[in-house]
Backbone as ProteinMPNN parsed JSONL, in Angstrom:
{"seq_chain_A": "XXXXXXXXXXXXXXXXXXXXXXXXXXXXXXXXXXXXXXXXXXXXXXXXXXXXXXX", "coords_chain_A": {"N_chain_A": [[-17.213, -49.654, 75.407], [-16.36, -46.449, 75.298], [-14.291, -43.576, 77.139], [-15.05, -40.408, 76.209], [-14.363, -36.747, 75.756], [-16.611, -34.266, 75.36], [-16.564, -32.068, 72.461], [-17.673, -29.638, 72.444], [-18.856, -29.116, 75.295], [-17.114, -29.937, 76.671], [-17.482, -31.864, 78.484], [-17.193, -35.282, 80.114], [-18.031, -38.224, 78.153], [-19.725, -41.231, 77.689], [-19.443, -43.751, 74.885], [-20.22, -45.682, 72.0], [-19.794, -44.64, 69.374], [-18.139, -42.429, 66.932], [-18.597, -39.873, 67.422], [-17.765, -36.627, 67.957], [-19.339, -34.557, 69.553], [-21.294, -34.728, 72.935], [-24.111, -34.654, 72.7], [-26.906, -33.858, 70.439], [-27.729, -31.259, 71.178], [-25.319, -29.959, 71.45], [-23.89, -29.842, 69.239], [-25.368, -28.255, 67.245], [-25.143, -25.836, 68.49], [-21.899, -25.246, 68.274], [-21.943, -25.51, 65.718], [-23.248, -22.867, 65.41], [-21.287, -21.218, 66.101], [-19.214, -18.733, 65.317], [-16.647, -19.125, 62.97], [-15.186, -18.375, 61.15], [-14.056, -16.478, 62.579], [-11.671, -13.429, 62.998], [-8.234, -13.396, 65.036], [-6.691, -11.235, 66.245], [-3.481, -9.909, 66.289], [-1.133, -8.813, 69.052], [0.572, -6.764, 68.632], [-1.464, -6.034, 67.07], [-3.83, -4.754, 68.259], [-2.239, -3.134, 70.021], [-1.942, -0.955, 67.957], [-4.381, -0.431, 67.224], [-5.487, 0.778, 69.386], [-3.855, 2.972, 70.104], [-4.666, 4.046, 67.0], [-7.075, 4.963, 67.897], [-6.583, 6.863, 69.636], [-5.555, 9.074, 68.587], [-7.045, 9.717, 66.516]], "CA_chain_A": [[-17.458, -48.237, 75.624], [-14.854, -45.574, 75.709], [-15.389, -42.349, 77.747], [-14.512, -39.373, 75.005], [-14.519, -35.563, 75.787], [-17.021, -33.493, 74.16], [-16.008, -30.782, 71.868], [-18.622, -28.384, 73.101], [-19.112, -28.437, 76.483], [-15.975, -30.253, 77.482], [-18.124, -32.524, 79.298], [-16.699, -36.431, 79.58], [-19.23, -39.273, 78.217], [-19.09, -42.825, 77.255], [-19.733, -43.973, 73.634], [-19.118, -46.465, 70.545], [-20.093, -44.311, 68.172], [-16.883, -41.799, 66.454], [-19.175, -38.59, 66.866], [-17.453, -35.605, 68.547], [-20.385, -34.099, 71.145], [-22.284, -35.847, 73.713], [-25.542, -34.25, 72.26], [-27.415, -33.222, 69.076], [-27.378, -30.198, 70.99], [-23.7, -29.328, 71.68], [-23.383, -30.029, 67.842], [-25.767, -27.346, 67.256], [-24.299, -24.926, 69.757], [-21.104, -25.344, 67.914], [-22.531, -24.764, 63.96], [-23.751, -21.414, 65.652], [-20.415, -20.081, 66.465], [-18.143, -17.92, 63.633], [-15.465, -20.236, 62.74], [-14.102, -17.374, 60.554], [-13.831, -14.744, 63.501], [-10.513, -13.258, 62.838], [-8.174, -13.264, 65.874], [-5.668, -9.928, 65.99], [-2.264, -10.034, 67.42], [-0.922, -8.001, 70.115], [0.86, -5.36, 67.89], [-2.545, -4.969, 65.55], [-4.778, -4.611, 69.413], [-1.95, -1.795, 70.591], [-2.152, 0.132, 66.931], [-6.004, -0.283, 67.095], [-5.79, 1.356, 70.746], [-3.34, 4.168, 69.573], [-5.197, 5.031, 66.174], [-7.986, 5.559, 68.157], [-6.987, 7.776, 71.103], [-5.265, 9.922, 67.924], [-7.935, 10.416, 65.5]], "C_chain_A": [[-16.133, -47.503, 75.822], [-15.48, -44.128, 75.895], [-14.006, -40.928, 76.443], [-14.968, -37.884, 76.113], [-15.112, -34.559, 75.034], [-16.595, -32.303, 73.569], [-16.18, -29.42, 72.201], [-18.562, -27.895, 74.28], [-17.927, -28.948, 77.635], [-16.656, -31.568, 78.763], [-18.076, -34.273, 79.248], [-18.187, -37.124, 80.003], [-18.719, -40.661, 77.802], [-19.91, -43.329, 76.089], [-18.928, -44.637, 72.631], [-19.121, -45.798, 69.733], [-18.55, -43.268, 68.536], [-17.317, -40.197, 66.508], [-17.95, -37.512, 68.105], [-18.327, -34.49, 69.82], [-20.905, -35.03, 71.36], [-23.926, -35.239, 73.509], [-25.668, -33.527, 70.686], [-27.101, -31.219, 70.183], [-26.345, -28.787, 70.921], [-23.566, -28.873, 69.931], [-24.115, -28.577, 67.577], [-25.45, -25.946, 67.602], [-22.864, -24.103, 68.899], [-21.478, -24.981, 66.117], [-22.721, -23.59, 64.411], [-22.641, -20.331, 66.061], [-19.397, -19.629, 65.153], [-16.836, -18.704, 63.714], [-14.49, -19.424, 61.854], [-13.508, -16.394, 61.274], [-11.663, -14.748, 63.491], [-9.726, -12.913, 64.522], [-6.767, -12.173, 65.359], [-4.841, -10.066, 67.232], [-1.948, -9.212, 68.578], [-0.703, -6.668, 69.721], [-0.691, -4.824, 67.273], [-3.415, -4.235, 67.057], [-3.804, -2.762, 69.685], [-2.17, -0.779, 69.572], [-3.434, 0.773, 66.822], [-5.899, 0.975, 68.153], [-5.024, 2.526, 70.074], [-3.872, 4.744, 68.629], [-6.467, 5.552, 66.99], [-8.032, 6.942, 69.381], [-6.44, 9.099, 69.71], [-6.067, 10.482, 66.65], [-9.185, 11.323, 65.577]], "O_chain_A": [[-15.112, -47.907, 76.378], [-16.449, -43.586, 75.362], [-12.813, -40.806, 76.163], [-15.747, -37.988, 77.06], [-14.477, -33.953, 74.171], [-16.218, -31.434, 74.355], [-15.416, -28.457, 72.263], [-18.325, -26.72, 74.562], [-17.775, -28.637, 78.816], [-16.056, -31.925, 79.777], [-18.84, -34.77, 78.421], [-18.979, -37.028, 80.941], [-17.559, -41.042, 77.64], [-21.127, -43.348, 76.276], [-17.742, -44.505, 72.331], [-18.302, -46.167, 68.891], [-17.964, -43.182, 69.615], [-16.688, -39.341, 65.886], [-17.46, -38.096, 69.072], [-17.805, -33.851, 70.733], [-21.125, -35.999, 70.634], [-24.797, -35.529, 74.329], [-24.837, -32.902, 70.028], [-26.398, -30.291, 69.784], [-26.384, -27.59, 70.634], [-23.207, -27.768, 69.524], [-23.341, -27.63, 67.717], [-25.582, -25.026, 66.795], [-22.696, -22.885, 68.831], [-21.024, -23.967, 65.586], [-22.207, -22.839, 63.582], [-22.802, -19.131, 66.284], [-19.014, -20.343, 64.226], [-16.14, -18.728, 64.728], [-13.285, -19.66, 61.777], [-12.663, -15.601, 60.858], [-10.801, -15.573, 63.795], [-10.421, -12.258, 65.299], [-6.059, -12.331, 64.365], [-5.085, -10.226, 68.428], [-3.002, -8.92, 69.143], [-1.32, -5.673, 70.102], [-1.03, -3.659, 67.065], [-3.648, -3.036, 66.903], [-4.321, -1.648, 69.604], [-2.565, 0.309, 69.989], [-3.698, 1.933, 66.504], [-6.215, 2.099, 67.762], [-5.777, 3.157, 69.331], [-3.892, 5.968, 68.761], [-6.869, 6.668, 66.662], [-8.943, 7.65, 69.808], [-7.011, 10.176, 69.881], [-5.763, 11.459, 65.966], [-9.701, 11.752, 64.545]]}, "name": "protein", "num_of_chains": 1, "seq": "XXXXXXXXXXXXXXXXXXXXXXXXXXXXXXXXXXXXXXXXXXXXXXXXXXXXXXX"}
């Protein structure tokens, strides 16, 4: 047995198998979140904040 860290909930288990969560439903959990969500730097956040107090 070797104790792994799940991906999902961060939650340590013990397992032979190579899977990445300690449940079908972490896995689940994890398909349901946007894996494309774009993350915006600091400069694009202050321009955002400035075009908007000026338009």
């Amino acid at each position: 047995m070797v104790t792994k860290k799940c991906m999902w909930c961060l939650k340590e288990y013990e397992t032979n198998s190579k899977e990445k969560y300690c449940s079908v439903e972490c896995e689940i959990k994890n398909e349901k979140q946007p894996k494309d969500k774009l993350k915006k730097g600091f400069f694009a956040i202050i321009g955002d904040f400035f075009g908007s107090l000026f338009s």
